[in-house]
Structure formats: structure tokens, C-alpha cells
N, C-alpha and C positions, 0 to 999 in steps of 0.2 A: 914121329914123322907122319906127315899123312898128304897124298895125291892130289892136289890142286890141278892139275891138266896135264891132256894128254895130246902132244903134237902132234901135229900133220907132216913135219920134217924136223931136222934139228935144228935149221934157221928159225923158225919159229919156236921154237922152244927156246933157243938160246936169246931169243929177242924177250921173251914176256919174264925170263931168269933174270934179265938184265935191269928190267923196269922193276921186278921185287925188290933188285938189291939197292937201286936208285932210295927205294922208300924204306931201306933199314929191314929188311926183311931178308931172315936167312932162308937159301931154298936151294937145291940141286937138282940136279936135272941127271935120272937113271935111262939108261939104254942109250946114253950118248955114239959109244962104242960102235953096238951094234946094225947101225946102218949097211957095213961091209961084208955082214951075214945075210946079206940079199939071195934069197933061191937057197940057203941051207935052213934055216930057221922060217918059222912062222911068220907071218908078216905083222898077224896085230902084237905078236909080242915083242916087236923090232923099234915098236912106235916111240918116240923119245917122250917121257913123263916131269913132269914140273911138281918138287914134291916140297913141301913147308917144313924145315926144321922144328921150327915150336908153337905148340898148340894157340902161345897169347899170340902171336902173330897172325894167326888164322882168318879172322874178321878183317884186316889192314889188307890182306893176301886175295879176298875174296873181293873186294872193293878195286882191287888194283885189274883182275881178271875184268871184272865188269865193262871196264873200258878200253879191253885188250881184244881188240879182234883183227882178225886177220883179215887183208886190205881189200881181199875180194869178197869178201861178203858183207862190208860198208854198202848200204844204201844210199841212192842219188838223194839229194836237198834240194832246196828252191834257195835261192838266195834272196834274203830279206829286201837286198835295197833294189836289184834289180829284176827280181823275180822268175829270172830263169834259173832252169835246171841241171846241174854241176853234179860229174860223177863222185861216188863218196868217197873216192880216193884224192879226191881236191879237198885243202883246207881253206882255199880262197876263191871264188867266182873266179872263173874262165874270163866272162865279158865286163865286170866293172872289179874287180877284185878286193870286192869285200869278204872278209873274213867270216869264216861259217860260223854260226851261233849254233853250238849246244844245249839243248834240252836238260836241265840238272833236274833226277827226282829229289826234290831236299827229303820226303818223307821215305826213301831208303835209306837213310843212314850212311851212306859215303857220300863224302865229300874233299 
């Protein structure tokens, strides 16, 4: 087993657990429990952790995070066809509702 992320809450953990196992990917998620140890326990060790079953699945694991972020730290985009500026929490332009275009790095290796 080994640590893949560490959440900010357990909706977020429980959201990027769900997108591994989408892709075949076994993973658990530790410190689920302890949220309700609020004010007795430490706080970083209350954090909910995203952790990979098996080592071959680790590079699949790492490629799936890459894409996994949490909605408030999306950057705003231009939209291609109309050229205004759409919060990164839109997947479609606000004013002509074109669909956001993605940046793919092909030379990292996920895809």
C-alpha cells in the first residue's frame, strides 16, 4: 500500500476514491472515521488519506490524481469561440456555451 493523497475533507476523498475505482483501480481511503475526533485528536492526523492497494496500479493512480482537483482551485479560461472569461468551475462558456477545450500534455504519459 502506498499514499496517494491526502484530503482536505472526506467528500473529497471520497470523490477522487470513487474516480480510482471508476478506472480499475483498488484504493481505500484511512481516517475516514475520524472526522468526529474533532478537538480530541490532532487535526493533521484526522485528515482523510487516498491510499493505492497495488504497487502496478500506481502510475494509472497517479495519472487519474493529475486531473483531480478540487473545484476551487480550477482556474478561469477564455473560451475559444467567444473569447470571454468562464470561472474554472464552468465546463461550458457562460455566454455562447461552448464547451471548454483541455490542454492534453501527450509527452506526460497519461492519457
Amino acid at each position: 500500500m502506498k499514499k496517494l493523497y491526502t484530503a482536505g475533507d472526506i467528500i473529497e476523498a471520497q470523490l477522487l476514491n470513487s474516480l480510482l475505482k471508476v478506472q480499475g483501480i483498488s484504493s481505500l481511503i484511512k481516517n475516514e472515521g475520524l472526522q468526529s475526533g474533532v478537538g480530541e485528536l490532532p487535526f493533521v492526523e484526522m485528515w482523510p488519506e487516498v491510499w493505492i492497494m497495488e504497487q502496478k496500479d500506481w502510475f494509472s493512480a497517479t495519472c487519474v490524481l493529475e486531473t483531480f482537483k478540487p473545484l476551487d482551485t480550477l482556474e478561469d479560461w477564455m473560451c475559444a469561440r467567444c473569447s470571454l472569461t468562464n470561472p474554472g468551475t464552468f465546463e461550458t462558456c457562460w455566454s455562447c456555451r461552448a464547451h471548454r477545450i483541455v490542454d492534453q500534455d501527450i509527452e506526460g504519459g497519461c492519457l
